[in-house]
N, C-alpha and C positions, 0 to 999 in steps of 0.2 A: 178904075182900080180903087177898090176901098181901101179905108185907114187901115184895116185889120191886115190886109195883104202888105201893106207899106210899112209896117210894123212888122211882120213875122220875114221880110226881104232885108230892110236894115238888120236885125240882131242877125241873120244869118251870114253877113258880110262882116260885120264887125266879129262876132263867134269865130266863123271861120280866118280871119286875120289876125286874131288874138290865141288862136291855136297852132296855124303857122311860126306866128313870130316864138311861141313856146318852144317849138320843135327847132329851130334857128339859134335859140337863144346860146351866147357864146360864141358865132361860129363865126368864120372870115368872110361868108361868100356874101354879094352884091345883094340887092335887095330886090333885085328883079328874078334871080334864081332860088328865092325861098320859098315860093311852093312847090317848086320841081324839088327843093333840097327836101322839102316833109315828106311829099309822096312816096320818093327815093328810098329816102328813111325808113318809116314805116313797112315798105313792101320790104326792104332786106331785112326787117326785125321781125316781120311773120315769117321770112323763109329763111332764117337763120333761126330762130327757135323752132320752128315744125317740121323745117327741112323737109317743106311741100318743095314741088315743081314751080320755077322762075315765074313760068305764065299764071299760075292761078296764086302765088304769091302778088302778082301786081293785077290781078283783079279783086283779090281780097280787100287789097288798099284801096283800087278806087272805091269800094261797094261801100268800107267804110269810112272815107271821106263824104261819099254822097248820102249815107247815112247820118252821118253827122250835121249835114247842113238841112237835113231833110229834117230833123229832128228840132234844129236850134230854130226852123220858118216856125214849128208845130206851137213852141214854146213862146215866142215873139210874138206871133198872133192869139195865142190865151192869155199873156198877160197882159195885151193890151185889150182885148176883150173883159178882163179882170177889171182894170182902170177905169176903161172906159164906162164899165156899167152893164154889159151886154154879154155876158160870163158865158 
């Protein structure tokens, strides 16, 4: 596994942990139920604004949660390609 991969795996984990704890922030529940608490979230806030159907409101959310982390590897491993010299 190259640096570039171990670079765009890290920001992806921290990305995605620091977008959780945003979506938790204020809340009572345990810290082990805060990404089921974002998913959650999220899916009832596309299907309570668009007032689509349950199921494809909670594939929305996953798509883009995986979007998101799909996005934060892309950007982790350019800027450390940036640093390192190998742009």
């Amino acid at each position: 596994m190259t640096n570039r991969k171990i670079a765009g795996i890290i920001t992806t984990i921290i990305g995605l942990c620091a977008l959780i704890a945003f979506f938790n922030a204020g809340m009572d529940t345990p810290l082990l139920s805060w990404p089921l608490e974002a998913y959650l979230g999220v899916a009832f806030t596309i299907g309570w604004l668009t007032s689509m159907p349950t199921f494809l409101a909670y594939l929305i959310a996953a798509l883009i949660f995986v979007l998101i982390a799909v996005s934060l590897y892309n950007l982790g491993s350019w800027v450390y390609g940036l640093v390192a010299g190998r742009g």
